[in-house]
C-alpha positions, -999 to +999 in steps of 0.1 A: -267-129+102-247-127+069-215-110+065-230-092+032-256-078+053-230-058+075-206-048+036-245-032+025-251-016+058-214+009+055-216+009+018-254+027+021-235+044+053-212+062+029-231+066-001-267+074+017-288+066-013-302+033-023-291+033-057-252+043-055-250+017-024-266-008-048-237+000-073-213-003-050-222-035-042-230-052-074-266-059-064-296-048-079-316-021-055-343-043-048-322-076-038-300-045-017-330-031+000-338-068+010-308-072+028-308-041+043-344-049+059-331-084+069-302-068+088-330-039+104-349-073+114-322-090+130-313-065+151-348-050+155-348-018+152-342+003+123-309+013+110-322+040+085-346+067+082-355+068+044-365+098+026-370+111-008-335+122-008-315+089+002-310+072+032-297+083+067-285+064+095-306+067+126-293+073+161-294+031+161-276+029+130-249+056+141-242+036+173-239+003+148-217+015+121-185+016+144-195-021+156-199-034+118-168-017+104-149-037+134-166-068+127-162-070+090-118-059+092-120-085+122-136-112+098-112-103+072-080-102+096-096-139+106-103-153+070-064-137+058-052-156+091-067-186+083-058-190+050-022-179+057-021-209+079-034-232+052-010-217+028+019-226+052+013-267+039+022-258+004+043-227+005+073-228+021+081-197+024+057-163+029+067-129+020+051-094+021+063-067-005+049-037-015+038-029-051+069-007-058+088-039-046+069-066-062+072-057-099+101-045-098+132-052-074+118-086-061+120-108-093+158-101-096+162-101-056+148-139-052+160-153-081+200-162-067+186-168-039+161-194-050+194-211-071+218-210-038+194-219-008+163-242-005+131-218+002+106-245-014+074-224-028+070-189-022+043-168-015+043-135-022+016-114-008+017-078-028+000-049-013+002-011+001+030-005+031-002+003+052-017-032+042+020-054+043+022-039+081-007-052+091+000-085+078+035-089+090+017-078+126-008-104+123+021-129+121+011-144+086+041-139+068+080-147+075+095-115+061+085-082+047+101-064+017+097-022+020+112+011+013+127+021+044+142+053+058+151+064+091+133+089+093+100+072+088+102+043+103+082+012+095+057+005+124+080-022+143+093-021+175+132-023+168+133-049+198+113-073+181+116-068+142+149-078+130+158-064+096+186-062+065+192-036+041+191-055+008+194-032-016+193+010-025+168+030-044+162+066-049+135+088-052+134+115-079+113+144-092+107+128-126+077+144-152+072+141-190+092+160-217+081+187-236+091+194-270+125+208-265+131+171-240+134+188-208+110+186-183+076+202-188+078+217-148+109+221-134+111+227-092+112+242-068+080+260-093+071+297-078+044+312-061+028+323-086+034+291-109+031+261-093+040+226-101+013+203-102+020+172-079+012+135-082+011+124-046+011+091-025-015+089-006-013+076+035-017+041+027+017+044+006+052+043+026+066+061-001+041+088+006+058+086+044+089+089+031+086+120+013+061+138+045+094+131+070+121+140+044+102+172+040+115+169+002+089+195-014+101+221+016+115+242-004+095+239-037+061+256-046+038+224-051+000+217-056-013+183-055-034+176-085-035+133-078-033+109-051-029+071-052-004+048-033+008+027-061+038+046-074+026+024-109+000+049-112+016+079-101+047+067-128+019+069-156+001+101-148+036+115-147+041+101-181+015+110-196+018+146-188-001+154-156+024+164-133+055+158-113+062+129-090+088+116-065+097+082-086+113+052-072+143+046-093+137+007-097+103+021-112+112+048-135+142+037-148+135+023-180+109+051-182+141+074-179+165+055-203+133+054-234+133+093-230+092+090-213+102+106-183+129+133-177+144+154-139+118+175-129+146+194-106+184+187-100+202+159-073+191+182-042+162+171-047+162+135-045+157+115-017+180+085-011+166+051+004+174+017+015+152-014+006+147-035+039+138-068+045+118-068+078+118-106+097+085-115+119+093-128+153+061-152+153+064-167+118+092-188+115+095-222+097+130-240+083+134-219+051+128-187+065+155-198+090+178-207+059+171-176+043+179-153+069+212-174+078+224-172+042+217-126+040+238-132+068+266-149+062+267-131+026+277-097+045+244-081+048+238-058+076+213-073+099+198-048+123+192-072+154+167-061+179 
C-alpha cells in the first residue's frame, strides 16, 4: 500500500470529481484513477460509487476516510519526528517560531545571543501557532517562539512548559491611506457602514488573540479575508482591501513609509508579550545554556 494512494483517496474525498482531485494532486487523471483502483483493490471493496457527475464515497469509503486522514497526519507526525531526531547531529539547537516571529523579531532576537553564548547550529522550524504546538508537543524542538497573551493561552500545561517573556509587541487596526493620508476606514465603522476585515484564520495565534481580547466588540466589522500569516493579511491591508489587527514588529516600516496608517485610535490596540515556551522532553547542552543565560540576564521565567 503506498502512502500516495491514501493523499488521492481524501483529495477525490473533498473534491468528488476525478479531474479537480487529479489537479490537486499533480497527476494526470488516468495515472490518478489508477491509484485510486489500486487502493479499491487492496482493500477490496470499493471506495467510490462513480457517476456522470463525479465521485462519491460509498458507505465503505465513508467508514475509511476517518482511518486515512489519521494514517497519513500519523505518517507525517512520524517522518517530522524522525527527521527532527536526525537533525539533532548537526543542529545544535531547535527552535519553533511562528511566521510573525520568524521574519521579523527573531533575526534581531538570536543574533546577541549567538555572539554571547555557544548554541552551535540552529534550526529554525517556521510555521502557524497551530502547527509550532504540535511540534513543540511532539518533543522535536527545544523552545518555541509565540505571541502570547493571558487570555489565550498557548496549549501548554503551565506545570510542564516553562516560559520567558522576551520581548513586547502590539497589535493595531492598521489599513491603507486614502488621498487626504488618513485611513480609508476608520472603527468602530457603523451599522449601516461596515469596515471590511482582514482576519486570521484558527490556525493563526494571532487570530486567538484577537477572539479572547474581544477587540472588534465594540466595532461594526465584516470579514472580507482570512489567512493566518499576518504577511498576507499586512498586504491586503496595504493594498487597499480592508482593515487588520497588525503586529507592530510587522507593520512597522509599513507605518513609518506612509503604506499603512491607524484604522481607529490607542483603545483599540491590543498589547502582547512575545514568549519563549521551553519543552520538557527536548533538552540537549545549548538549550541548557540558552535558557541559563535569559536567566541570569533578568528575564522573567515563568517556572512551572
Amino acid at each position: 500500500m503506498d502512502l500516495d494512494w491514501l493523499k488521492d483517496f481524501l483529495a477525490l474525498a473533498e473534491q468528488k470529481t476525478f479531474s479537480r482531485a487529479a489537479d490537486a494532486r499533480n497527476v494526470t487523471q488516468p495515472a490518478f484513477g489508477r491509484r485510486i483502483r489500486a487502493l479499491e483493490d487492496w482493500i477490496g471493496t470499493a471506495l467510490f460509487v462513480r457517476g456522470a457527475y463525479g465521485a462519491a464515497l460509498t458507505p465503505a469509503g465513508a467508514h475509511f476516510e476517518p482511518a486515512a486522514q489519521e494514517l497519513v497526519r500519523s505518517l507525517e507526525r512520524a517522518r517530522r519526528g524522525t527527521q527532527a531526531v536526525g537533525d539533532r547531529d548537526t543542529a545544535t539547537l531547535s527552535i519553533a517560531a511562528t511566521h510573525a516571529l520568524s521574519f521579523t523579531f527573531f533575526p534581531s532576537w538570536i543574533r546577541p545571543l549567538m555572539g554571547s553564548t555557544v548554541l552551535g547550529t540552529l534550526n529554525l522550524i517556521s510555521d502557524s501557532m497551530e502547527a509550532c504546538e504540535q511540534i513543540m508537543l511532539s518533543g522535536e524542538v527545544h523552545f518555541l517562539l509565540c505571541h502570547f497573551h493571558p487570555d489565550a493561552p498557548a496549549k501548554f500545561e503551565p506545570d510542564r512548559f516553562q516560559s520567558v517573556q522576551v520581548g513586547d509587541d502590539v497589535l493595531v487596526p492598521l489599513c491603507a491611506p486614502g488621498a487626504d493620508g488618513r485611513g480609508t476606514w476608520s472603527l468602530p465603522g457603523s451599522s449601516t457602514e461596515p469596515v471590511p476585515y482582514l482576519a486570521y484564520s484558527q490556525a493563526s495565534g494571532l487570530g486567538r488573540i484577537l477572539v479572547a481580547c474581544k477587540s472588534k466588540e465594540s466595532t461594526h466589522t465584516v470579514t472580507s479575508f482570512t489567512s493566518h500569516l499576518a504577511a498576507t493579511l499586512t498586504t491586503m491591508a496595504r493594498e487597499g482591501h480592508g482593515i487588520a489587527w497588525l503586529p507592530q514588529t510587522v507593520a512597522a516600516d509599513d507605518q513609518a513609509r506612509g503604506r499603512l496608517v491607524r484604522a481607529g485610535s490607542e483603545r483599540f490596540d491590543v498589547p502582547i508579550e512575545i514568549r519563549l515556551f521551553r519543552s520538557p522532553e527536548c533538552r540537549n547542552h545549548a538549550a541548557d545554556e540558552l535558557w541559563e543565560h535569559l536567566s541570569s540576564r533578568g528575564f522573567r521565567v515563568a517556572a512551572p
